[in-house]
N, C-alpha and C positions, 0 to 999 in steps of 0.2 A: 182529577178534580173537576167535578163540573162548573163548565162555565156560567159565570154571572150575567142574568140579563135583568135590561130595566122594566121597568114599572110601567104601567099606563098613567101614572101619577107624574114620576119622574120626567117621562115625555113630554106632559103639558107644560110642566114648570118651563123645562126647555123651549118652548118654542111660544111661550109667554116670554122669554126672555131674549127670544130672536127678535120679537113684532117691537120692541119696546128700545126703538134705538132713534136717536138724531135724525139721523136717515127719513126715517120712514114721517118722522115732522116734518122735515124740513121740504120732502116728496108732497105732503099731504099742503102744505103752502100756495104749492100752484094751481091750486084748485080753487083758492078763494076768486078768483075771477066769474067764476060761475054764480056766485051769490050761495048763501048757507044749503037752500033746500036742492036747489039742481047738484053741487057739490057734492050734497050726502047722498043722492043718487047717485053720483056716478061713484062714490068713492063704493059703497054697498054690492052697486053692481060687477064691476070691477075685480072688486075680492071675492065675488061669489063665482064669478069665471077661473079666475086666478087660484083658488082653493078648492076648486072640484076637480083641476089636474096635478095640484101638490097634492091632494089624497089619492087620486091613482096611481103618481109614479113613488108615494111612498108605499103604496098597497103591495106595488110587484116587490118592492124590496122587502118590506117586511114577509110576503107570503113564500119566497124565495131564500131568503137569509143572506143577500146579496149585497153590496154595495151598491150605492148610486151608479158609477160607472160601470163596474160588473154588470148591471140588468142593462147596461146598454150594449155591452157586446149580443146578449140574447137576441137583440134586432138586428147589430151592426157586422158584426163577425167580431174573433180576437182582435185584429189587425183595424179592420173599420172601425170599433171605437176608440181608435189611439185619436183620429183626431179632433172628437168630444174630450177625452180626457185632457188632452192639453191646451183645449179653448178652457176648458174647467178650471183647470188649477191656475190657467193666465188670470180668467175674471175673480177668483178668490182672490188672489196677490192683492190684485185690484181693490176688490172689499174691503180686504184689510186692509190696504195703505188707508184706504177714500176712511175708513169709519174712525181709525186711530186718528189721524190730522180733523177730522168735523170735532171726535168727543176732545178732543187736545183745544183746540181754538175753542170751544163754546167754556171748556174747563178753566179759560186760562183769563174767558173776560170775566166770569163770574169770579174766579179767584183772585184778580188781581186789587179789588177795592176790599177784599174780604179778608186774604192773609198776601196781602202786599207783593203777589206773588204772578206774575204772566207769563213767563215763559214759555211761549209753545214748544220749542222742543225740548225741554225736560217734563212736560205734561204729555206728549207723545212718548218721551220714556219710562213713565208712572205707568200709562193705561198698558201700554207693550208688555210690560214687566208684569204687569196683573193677566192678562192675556196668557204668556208662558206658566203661570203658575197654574189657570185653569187649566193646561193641555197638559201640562206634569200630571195633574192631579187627576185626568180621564175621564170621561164621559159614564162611565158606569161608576165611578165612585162620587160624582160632585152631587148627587140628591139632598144629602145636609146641608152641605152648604148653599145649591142655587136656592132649597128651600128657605133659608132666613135671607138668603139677598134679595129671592120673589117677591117675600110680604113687603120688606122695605120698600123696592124698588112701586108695587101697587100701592099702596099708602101715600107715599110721594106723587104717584103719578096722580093721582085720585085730585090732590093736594093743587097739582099744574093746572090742571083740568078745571077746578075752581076759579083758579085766578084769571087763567086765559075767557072764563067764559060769563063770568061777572064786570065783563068791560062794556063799552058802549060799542055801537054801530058805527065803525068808524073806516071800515078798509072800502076803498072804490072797487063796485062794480063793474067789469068791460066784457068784454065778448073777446079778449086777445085768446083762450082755450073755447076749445068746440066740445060741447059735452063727450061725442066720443072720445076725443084724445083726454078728457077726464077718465073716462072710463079703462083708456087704455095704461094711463098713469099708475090707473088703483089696481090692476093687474098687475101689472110690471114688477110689483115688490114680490109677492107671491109666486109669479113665474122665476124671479132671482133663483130661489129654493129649491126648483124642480131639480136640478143636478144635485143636489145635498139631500134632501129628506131621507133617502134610502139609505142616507150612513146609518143614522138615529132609528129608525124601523125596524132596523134589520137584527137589530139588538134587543126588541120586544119582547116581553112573555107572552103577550097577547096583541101580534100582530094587526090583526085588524081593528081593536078598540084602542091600542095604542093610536095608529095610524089615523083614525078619527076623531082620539082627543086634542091630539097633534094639529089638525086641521079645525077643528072649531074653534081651540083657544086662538090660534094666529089669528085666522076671521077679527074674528070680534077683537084682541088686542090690535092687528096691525091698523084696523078702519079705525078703530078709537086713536092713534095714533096720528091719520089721517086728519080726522076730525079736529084734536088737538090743534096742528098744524095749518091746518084752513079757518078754524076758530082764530085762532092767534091773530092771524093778517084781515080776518075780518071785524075783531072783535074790537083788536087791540091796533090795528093799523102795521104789525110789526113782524114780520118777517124769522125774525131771529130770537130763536125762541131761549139763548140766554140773553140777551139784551131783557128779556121778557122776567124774568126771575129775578135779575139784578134787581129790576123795575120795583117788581114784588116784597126784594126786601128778605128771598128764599138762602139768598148765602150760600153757606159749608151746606145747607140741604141740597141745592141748587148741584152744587159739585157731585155731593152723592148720587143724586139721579144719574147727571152725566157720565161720571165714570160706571157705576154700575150698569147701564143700562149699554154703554158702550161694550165692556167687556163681555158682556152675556150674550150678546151678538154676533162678536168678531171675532171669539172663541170658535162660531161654528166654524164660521168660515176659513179660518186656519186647519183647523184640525182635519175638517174636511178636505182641503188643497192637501192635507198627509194624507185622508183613507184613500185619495185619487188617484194619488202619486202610486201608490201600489200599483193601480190599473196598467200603469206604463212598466214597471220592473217591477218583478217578485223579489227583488233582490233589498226593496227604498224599504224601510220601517215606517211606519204611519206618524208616530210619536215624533221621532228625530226628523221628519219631514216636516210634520208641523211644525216644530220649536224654527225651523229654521225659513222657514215660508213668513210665521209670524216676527223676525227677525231683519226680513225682507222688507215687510210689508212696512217694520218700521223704519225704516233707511228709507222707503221709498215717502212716506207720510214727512219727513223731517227736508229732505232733499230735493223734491219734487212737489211742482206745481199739480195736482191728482185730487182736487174736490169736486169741478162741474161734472156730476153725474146723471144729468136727466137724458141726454144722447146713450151712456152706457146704459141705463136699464134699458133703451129700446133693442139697443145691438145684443144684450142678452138674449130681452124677448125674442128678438130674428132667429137666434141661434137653437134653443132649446126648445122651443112652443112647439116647431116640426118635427125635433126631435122626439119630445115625447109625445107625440101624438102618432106618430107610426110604432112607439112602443106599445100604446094603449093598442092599437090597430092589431100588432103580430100578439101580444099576449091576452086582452081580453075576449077577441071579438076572433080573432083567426089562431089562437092558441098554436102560433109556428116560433122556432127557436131556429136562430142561425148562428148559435155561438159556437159551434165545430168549424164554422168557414171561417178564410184568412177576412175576407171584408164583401160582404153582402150589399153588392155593385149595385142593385134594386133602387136597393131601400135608400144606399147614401143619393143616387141621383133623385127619387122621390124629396129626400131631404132638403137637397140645394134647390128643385123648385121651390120647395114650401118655403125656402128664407128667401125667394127671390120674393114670391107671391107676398111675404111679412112687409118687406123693404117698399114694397108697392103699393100696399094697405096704408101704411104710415101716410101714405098724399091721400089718401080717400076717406071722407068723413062719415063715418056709418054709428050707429048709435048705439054698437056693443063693441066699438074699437075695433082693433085689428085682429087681435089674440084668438078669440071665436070664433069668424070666419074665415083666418086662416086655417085654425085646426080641424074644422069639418070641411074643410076643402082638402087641406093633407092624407086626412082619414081615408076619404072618398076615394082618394087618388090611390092612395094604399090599397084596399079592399079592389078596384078595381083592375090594378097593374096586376096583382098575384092572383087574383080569380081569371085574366088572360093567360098569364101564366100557366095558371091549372092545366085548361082547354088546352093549349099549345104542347106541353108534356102528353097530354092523355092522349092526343090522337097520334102524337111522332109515337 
């Protein structure tokens, strides 16, 4: 039976349905400090750094048929990506818990004046329960359905966007963010992704236009997301963007967006902690690793204090930016493969400078954030330790 792959259609919906979460509001919030026009620059700039290395490291996986963590052994050896995969699937956990309790608590104030209803932890176990039925239901068969939850889900959004942006001039301007750390902010969602895009890639008919619709719907959904989210606190003075809906008078619509938009998101991230989980045993199943990661995620969402996220997307960016930028490094530019080695001692110590150099950047205010100048200084480092390397073999 030949296997099923998806669409380049299929992919955008998906990753239209990654950009379009809480999250990425409630991320795009901290930006109103900068005032509307400096904000929309950095949020622009930001995603434009941040989405020209989620198309490359989805590129290897789709051009390869690899998973995410599989094209990292390619750099790292078998053994050396064990300990990417298991920073991996710790920050999916993560995801998941952080996205289940945000779409739970926004679900449960909009619901409670509408069907008399707040409970955060039974609205943690509505969105959970919705979450396992996407991961039963698979990644190559959900195209019908993300297809009518997409248009919903754009309609309504379209719908927020309205309201948040027919307000008056009301949020205070200050200087407390540096437009780099805007810049680095609007990155960070985008670099989240670099560990995951090559699940979804690598299942393409048409790898590279997949790979590419992939990355210009997110652009342009997650910055509008952004946008949303810094409108709101400027627009509207308000931060909390169901407090915002309530306001509005959006209701059972209001819930829809939330749950939907939640689910479409934290579906990846589950599913993906399963394709990861393989990485570590050939023995773990992708599916039963997911149901049971998202199962995790929600015990840790109901039980555990796990919403301040703006320190976690920087500790991702640390983690992955240098990762894949020695990818980009060994597969487009030095076309070498080290996945026969237990663990390519190189490239991991290249690696832990490049998160030290990240960790360092973070105090330094530069006007295209961190993410950039780390990566072309990772790159650099790469290309030049293994072109030493060269010379050193050639003349022994």
């Amino acid at each position: 039976m030949k296997e099923q792959k998806t669409s380049v259609f299929s992919n955008g919906l998906l990753w239209f349905g990654a950009a379009v979460s809480i999250a990425e509001i409630l991320t795009g919030t901290y930006l109103a400090t900068l005032g509307f026009t400096r904000a929309l620059e950095a949020i622009l700039l930001g995603h434009l750094i941040g989405c020209v290395l989620f198309f490359l490291a989805g590129l290897i996986g789709g051009q390869t048929g690899k998973s995410a963590m599989e094209t990292v052994k390619m750099s790292f050896g078998e053994k050396g990506s064990l300990l990417f995969t298991v920073l991996n699937v710790l920050q999916l956990i993560g995801w998941t818990a952080i996205m289940i309790i945000s779409g739970a608590r926004a679900t449960a104030t909009l619901a409670d004046p509408t069907l008399g209803f707040s409970s955060v932890w039974i609205w943690c176990l509505v969105i959970g329960g919705l979450i396992l039925v996407w991961i039963i239901i698979g990644v190559k068969n959900l195209s019908k359905l993300n297809t009518v939850a997409m248009v919903a889900l754009f309609l309504l959004t379209i719908l927020l966007s309205v309201i948040v942006f027919r307000g008056d001039l009301s949020g205070t301007i200050t200087e407390d963010l540096s437009f780099g750390a805007g810049v680095e902010l609007a990155a960070a969602m985008p670099l989240s992704w670099l560990p995951l895009i090559s699940d979804y890639t690598r299942e393409a008919k048409k790898p590279f236009k997949a790979t590419a619709v992939s990355t210009i719907v997110y652009f342009f959904a997650s910055s509008w997301m952004y946008v949303i989210g810094m409108g709101a606190a400027i627009f509207t003075g308000e931060s909390d963007i169901a407090t915002i809906m309530l306001q509005a008078g959006l209701g059972i619509l209001g819930v829809i967006i939330i749950i939907i938009s939640t689910v479409s998101t934290t579906f990846l991230d589950a599913y993906s902690a399963g394709v990861s989980s393989v990485s570590i045993s050939s023995k773990i199943k992708e599916k039963k690793s997911a149901i049971i990661i998202c199962i995790i995620g929600i015990l840790l969402a109901i039980f555990t204090p796990i919403e301040n996220f703006e320190n976690f997307l920087y500790l991702i960016g640390s983690v992955f930016a240098p990762m894949i930028a020695i990818q980009i490094a060994d597969y487009f530019i030095m076309k070498r493969e080290a996945v026969k080695k237990g663990v390519d001692i190189t490239n991991l110590i290249i690696w832990a400078v490049g998160f030290i150099i990240y960790r360092s950047f973070l105090n330094i205010d530069t006007p295209v954030g961190s993410t950039l100048p780390v990566m072309v200084i990772t790159i650099a480092v790469c290309l030049i330790v293994q072109g030493v390397k060269k010379v050193v073999i050639k003349n022994n």
